[in-house]
Structures are given as structure tokens and as C-alpha cells.
C-alpha positions as CSV (number, residue, x, y, z in Angstrom):
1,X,9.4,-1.2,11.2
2,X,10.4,-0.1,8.0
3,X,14.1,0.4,6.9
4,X,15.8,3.6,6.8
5,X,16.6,2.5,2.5
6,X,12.5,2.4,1.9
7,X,11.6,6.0,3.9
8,X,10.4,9.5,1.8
9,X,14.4,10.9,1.2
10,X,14.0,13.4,3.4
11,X,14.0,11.2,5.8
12,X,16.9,8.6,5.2
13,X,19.0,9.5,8.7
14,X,18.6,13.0,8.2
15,X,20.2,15.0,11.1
16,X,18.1,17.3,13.0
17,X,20.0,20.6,12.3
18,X,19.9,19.9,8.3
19,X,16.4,18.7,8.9
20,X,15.7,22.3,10.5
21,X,17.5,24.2,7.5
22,X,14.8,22.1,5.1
23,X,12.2,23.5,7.3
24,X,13.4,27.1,7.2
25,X,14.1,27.0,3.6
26,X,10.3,26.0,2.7
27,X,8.1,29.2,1.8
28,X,11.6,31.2,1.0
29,X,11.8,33.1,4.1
30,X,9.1,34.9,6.8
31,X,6.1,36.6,5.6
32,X,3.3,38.1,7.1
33,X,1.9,36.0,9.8
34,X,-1.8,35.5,8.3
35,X,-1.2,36.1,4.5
36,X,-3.5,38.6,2.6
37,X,-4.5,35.5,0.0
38,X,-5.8,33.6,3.2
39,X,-9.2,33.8,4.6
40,X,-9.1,35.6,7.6
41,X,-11.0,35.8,10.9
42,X,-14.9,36.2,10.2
43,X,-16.2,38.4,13.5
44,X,-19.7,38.0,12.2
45,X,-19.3,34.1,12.5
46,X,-18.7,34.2,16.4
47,X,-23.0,34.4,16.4
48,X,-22.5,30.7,15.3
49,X,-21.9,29.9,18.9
50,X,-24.8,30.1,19.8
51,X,-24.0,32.0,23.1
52,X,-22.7,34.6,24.8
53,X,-19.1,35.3,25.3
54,X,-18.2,35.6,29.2
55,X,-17.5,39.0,30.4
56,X,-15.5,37.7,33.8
57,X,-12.0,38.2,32.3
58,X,-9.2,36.6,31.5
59,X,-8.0,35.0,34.7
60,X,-11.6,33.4,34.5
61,X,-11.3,31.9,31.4
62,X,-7.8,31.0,32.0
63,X,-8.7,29.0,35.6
64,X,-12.3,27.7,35.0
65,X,-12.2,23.8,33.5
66,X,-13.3,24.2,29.9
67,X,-13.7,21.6,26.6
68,X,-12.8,23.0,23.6
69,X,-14.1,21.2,20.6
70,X,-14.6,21.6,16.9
71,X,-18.4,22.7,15.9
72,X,-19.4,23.0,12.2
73,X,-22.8,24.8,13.6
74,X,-24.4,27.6,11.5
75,X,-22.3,25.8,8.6
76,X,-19.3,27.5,9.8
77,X,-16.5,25.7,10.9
78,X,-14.9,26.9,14.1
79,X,-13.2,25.8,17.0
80,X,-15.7,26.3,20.9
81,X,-15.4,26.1,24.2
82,X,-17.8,25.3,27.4
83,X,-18.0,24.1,30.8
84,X,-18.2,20.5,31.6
85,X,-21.8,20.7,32.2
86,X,-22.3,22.0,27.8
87,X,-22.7,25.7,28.9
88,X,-20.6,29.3,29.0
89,X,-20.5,28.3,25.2
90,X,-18.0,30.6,23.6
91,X,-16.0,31.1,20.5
92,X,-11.9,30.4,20.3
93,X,-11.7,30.3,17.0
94,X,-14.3,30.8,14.3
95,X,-12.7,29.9,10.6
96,X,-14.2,28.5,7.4
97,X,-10.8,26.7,6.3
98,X,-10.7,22.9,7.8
99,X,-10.0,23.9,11.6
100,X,-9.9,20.8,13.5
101,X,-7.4,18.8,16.4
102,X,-7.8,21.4,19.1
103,X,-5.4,21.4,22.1
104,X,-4.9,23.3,25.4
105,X,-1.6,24.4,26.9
106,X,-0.7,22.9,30.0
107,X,-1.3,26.5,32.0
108,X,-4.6,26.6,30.0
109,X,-3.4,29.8,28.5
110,X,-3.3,29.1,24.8
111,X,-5.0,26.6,22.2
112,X,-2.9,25.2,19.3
113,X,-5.7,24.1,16.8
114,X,-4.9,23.0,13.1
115,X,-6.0,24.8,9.7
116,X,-5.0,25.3,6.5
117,X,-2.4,27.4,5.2
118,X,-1.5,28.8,1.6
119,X,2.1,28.3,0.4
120,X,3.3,28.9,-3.3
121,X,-0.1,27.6,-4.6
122,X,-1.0,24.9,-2.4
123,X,-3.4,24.4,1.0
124,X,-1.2,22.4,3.7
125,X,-2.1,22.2,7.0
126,X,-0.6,23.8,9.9
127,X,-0.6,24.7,13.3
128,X,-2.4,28.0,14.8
129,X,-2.0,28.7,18.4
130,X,-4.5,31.4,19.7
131,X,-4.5,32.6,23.7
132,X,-7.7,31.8,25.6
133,X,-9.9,35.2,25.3
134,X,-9.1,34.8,21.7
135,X,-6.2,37.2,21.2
136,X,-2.7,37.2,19.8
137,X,-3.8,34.5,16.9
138,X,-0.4,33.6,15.3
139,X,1.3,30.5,13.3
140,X,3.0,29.1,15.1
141,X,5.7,28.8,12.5
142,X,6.2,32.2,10.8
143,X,7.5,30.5,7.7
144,X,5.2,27.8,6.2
145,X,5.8,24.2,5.0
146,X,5.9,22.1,2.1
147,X,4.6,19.0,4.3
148,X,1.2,18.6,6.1
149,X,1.6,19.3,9.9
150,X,-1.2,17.6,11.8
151,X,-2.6,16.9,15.8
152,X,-0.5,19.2,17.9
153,X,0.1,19.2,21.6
154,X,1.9,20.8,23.7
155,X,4.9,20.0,25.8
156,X,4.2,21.0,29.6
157,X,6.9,23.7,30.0
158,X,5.2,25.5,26.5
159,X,8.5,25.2,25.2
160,X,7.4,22.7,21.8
161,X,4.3,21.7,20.1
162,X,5.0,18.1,19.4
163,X,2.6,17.0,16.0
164,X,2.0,14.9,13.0
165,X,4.2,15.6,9.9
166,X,2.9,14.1,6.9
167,X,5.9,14.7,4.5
168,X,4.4,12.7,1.1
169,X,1.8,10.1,0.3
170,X,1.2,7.7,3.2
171,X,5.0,8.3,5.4
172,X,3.8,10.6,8.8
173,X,6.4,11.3,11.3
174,X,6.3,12.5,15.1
175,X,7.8,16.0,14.7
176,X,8.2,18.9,16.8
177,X,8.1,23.0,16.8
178,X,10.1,24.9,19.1
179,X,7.5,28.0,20.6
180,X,11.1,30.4,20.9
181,X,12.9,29.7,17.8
182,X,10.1,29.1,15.9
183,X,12.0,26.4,14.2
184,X,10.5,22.7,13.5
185,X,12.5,18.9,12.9
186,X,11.5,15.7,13.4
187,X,12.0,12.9,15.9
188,X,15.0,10.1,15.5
189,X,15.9,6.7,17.2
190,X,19.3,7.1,18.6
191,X,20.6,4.8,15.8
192,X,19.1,7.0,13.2
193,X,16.4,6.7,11.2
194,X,12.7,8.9,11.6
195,X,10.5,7.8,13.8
196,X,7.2,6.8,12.0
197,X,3.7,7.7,13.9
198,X,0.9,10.3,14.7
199,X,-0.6,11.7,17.7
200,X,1.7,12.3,19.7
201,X,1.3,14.0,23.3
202,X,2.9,14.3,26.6
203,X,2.8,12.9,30.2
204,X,2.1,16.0,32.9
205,X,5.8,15.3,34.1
206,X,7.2,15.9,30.6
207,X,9.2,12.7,30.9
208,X,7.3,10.5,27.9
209,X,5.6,10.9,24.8
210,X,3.0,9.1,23.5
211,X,1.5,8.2,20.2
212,X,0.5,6.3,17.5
213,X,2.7,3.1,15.9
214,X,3.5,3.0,12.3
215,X,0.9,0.6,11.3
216,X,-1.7,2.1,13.9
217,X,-1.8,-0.9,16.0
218,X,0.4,0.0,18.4
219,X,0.4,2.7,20.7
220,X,3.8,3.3,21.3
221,X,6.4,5.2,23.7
222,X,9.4,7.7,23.6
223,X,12.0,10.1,25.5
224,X,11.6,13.5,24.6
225,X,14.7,13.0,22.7
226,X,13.7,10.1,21.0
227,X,15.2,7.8,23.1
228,X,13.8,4.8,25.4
229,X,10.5,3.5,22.9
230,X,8.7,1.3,24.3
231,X,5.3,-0.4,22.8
232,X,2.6,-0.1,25.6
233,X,-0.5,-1.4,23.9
234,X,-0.5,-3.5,20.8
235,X,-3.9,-4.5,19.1
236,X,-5.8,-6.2,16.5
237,X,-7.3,-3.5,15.0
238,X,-6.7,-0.2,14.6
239,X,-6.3,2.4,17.7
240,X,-6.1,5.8,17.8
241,X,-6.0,9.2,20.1
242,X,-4.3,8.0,22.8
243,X,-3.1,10.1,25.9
244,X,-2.0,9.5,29.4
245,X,-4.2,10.4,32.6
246,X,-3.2,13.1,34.7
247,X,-1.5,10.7,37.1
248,X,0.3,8.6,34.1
249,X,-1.4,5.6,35.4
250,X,-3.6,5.1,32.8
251,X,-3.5,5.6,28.8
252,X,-7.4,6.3,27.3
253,X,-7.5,5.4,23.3
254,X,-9.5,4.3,20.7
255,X,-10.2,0.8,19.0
256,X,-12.3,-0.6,15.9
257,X,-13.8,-2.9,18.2
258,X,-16.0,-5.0,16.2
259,X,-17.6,-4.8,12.5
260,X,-15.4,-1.2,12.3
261,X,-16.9,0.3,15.5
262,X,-14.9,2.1,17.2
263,X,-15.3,2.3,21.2
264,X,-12.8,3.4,24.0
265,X,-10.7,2.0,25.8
266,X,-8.7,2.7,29.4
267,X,-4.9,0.5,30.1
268,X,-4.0,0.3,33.5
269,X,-0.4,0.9,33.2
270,X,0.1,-0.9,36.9
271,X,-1.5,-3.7,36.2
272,X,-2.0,-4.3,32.2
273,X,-5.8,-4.4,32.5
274,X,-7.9,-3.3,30.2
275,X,-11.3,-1.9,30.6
276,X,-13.8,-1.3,27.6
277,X,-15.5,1.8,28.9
278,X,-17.9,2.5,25.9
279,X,-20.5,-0.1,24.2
280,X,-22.3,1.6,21.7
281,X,-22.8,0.2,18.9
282,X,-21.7,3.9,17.1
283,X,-18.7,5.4,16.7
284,X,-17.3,6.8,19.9
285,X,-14.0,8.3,19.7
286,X,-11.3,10.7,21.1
287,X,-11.3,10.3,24.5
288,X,-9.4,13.3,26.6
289,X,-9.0,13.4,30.0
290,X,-10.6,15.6,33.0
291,X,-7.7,17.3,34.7
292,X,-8.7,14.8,38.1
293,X,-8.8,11.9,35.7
294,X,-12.3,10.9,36.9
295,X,-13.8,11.7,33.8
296,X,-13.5,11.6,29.9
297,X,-14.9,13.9,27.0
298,X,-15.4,12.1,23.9
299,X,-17.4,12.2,20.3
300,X,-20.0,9.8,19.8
301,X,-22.3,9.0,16.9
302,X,-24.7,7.0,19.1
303,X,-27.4,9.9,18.1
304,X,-27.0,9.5,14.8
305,X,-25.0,13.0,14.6
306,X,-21.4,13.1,16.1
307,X,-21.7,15.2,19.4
308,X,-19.8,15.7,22.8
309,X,-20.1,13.6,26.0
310,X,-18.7,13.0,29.1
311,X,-18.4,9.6,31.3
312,X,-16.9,8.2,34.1
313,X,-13.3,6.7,33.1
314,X,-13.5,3.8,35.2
315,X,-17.0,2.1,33.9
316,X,-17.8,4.4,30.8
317,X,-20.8,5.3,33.9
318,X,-22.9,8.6,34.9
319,X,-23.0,9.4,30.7
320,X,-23.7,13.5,30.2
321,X,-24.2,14.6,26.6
322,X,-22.8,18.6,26.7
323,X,-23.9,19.2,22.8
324,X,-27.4,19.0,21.2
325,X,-27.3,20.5,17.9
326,X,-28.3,19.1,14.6
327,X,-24.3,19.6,13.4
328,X,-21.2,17.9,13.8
329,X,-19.8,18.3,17.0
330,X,-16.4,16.5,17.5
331,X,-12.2,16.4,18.6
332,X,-13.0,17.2,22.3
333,X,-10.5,18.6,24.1
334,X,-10.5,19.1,28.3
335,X,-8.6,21.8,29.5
336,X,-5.7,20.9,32.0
């Protein structure tokens, strides 16, 4: 772990509230929520999704199991949706400015996707969160940042947006942004000191976080309050996207397997077995989990083209590829 003495400054013990005062001093106070020098919502891209937008209401859209994933079809980036079977496609998010790392709300009411962001000159990347039928698209900071903020996810409660803060050169942080306040800060050890990482996320209970180690070997542990780490897989290689099942049994993740392959993997928390539940000899990557925990959506390159499947979590079994397009189809992301 690297010492408090060879961390970015900003980060040598810094407490939270002057950490928060940083934040709110970055882009000199709140401005409009979607800046007039930023591209804004193209309506006439939404016919890049290829499908109709469902006409059975909110509550519909809200309750029915959906994967939201990032589609650069009709050469427009954007952020879809559709049923675990690849159909009811329909747009959340249709933007031609790096949108990527979608992620449901717990009550499935709200996506909190990343794009880019103009500050004082400069592109940085920050979080967006948009409701299900597409309405109320907001930042969810009003005030925007002179670091990077990256792979948000969402507390259970809705309260935070836990993310990614890349605050110079290689140094990325686990960091948080609270949904009332609209305030951001990082995570600390209780002794002090950042704590380094990326992707974090949740268990259902809201008990544990999960993420990323500094070195991306490790897929590491945490309290909410920064508290209790633990390291719960370490590797070889590197890993990445890891979450916890439904159930917290079970953490899904990434590996560069062999000759920089990536494949998936699935812990048993109960027992400390491992299963390799993809053998392609492609890139498959991002795993997310159904909301029974029977199955996971993931990218794969196995056609030549990234694109979205499906498979059994136990075996890597009963494969179902949702997208067939001749674009990039990737970050899958199953509803709750």
C-alpha cells in the first residue's frame, strides 16, 4: 500500500469536510445543470435504437427486469435498455460525448451513467443520473470537478453514488456523492490516509463495499465508513468489475486469464471456491448479476465484435447472446 508521504496532495490525510469544501470550490459555484457550451440531448438519435420505445408506462418500465448497456449503433454513442431475452429495445440515454459505466438504482428507478463534462476549458468525466422513462436528466453534482469521476453505483437506500475519482496521473480513489447535499469526498482508513481503488459497489444489505485494490490484483473490502477492509480475492493477474450476488454469497469478476484474455470468474464466499464460468478464448468481461443470482450479463468479443450475453452463474451454461449488431455493444448492466 502506498504511504500517506508518496499520495497526489490532495490526498495526504485530508479530512472529509475540507475534502468536501475542495469539491465545492471546483467550477466557482453552481451553474446551469447541462451548460449551453455542452452537447445536449440529440432526440433525432433515439432512431439509433433500433426499436420502439414502450408505451406501457412508467410502473412498467420501472418493475420489468431490464439490461442497460452502452451501444455505439448508428455511430452514436448512447446508453439502451432491453429485456433479458435482447428485446423491448429502448433508449435511456442517447449522447455523442463518451457515455459509458451504466448503473441501475436499487428501486430500478434511476440510471447513473458517466459522460463528459466541460469545466473552465477542459472535458472531465462525470456522473449523470437520468430516471427510467428518460426524464429529469440531471448531474448529479450541480457544480463540476477538476478530477475525473468514473464507475458509479449506487448505495441501496439512493442516498450516495459511490465512484471512481481519478484526481491526477495514475492515483484513483473510492469516493462518494451524497444524492441530498449534492456534495462529494472521498473514502479514508480510520487511521487516515485515502483509500486507493476503482469500482466500487454495494452489497443489497448496504453493509459492504466492494472494489478494486490499488494494484488491480486484489479485489478488496470496506465499511461504508471506510472501516473493516478486508482483501477477498487476491490474483496473479489483473481483475476487474467485481460485484456481489444478490444473496452476498458470491462475488462475479474479471481476470486476464491467460496470454491477456480475460474470462470471468464466480468466488464462493462460503467456501473459497472458485469457478471459471467463461472459456473463450476472447475477451469476456463485466459480469452483472440477475436480480435471482441465477444468471449473468456480460460483454464478449468471442464474435469478433464486443456484444451482450447472458449465462448461467454456476457453469458459464445455457449461453444467450441478446445483441447482434455489427457495433460495439458493451458495460452490461441488469437491473435490480
Amino acid at each position: 500500500m502506498r504511504s500517506p508521504s508518496s499520495l497526489h496532495p490532495m490526498l495526504r490525510s485530508v479530512p472529509v469536510l475540507a475534502l468536501i469544501a475542495t469539491f465545492g470550490a471546483c467550477g466557482g459555484g453552481d451553474g446551469p445543470l447541462d451548460p449551453a457550451s455542452e452537447p445536449t440531448t440529440d432526440s433525432a438519435a433515439d432512431s439509433a435504437a433500433s426499436g420502439p420505445v414502450p408505451t406501457d408506462g412508467l410502473a412498467a418500465l420501472i418493475t420489468s427486469q431490464r439490461i442497460a448497456f452502452v451501444s455505439n449503433r448508428g455511430g452514436i454513442p448512447g446508453v439502451l435498455k432491453m429485456d433479458p431475452q435482447g428485446s423491448q429495445l429502448a433508449p435511456v440515454f442517447m449522447q455523442s460525448d463518451g457515455v459509458r459505466a451504466p448503473a441501475w438504482s436499487w428501486d430500478n428507478k434511476r440510471v447513473a451513467l458517466v459522460r463528459v463534462r466541460w469545466n473552465n476549458g477542459v472535458w472531465r468525466n462525470d456522473i449523470w443520473v437520468v430516471n427510467a422513462d428518460r426524464t429529469n436528466g440531471h448531474w448529479a453534482r450541480t457544480q463540476p470537478s477538476v478530477w475525473h469521476f468514473d464507475d458509479p453505483s449506487w448505495s441501496p437506500n439512493g442516498s450516495r453514488i459511490v465512484m471512481t475519482v481519478n484526481v491526477g496521473g495514475t492515483t484513483k480513489t473510492l469516493g462518494w456523492i451524497d444524492q441530498g447535499t449534492s456534495k462529494a469526498g472521498l473514502f479514508f482508513r480510520p487511521a487516515g490516509g485515502a483509500i486507493l481503488g476503482t469500482r466500487p459497489s454495494y452489497n443489497k444489505a448496504g453493509t459492504k463495499i466492494l472494489y478494486v485494490g490499488e494494484h488491480s490484483t486484489t479485489i478488496d473490502q470496506i465499511n461504508p465508513d471506510g472501516s473493516g477492509h478486508q482483501v477477498r480475492i487476491t490474483a496473479n493477474a489483473k481483475v476487474d468489475y467485481p460485484s456481489f450476488s444478490p444473496d452476498g454469497g458470491r462475488i462475479a469478476y474479471e481476470k486476464v486469464y491467460a496470454a491477456a484474455n480475460t474470462d470471468i470468474f464466480v468466488k464462493t464466499l462460503s467456501t473459497g471456491t472458485t469457478a471459471r464460468v467463461t472459456w473463450s478464448t476472447a475477451g469476456d468481461h463485466h459480469p452483472s448479476w440477475s436480480p435471482d443470482g441465477i444468471r449473468l450479463a456480460f460483454t464478449s468479443e468471442r464474435t469478433g465484435l464486443a456484444q451482450i450475453y447472458t449465462m448461467k452463474a454456476a457453469t458459464g451454461g445455457d449461453l444467450l447472446q441478446l445483441t447482434h449488431t455489427a457495433a460495439w455493444e458493451n458495460d452490461p448492466a441488469w437491473s435490480h
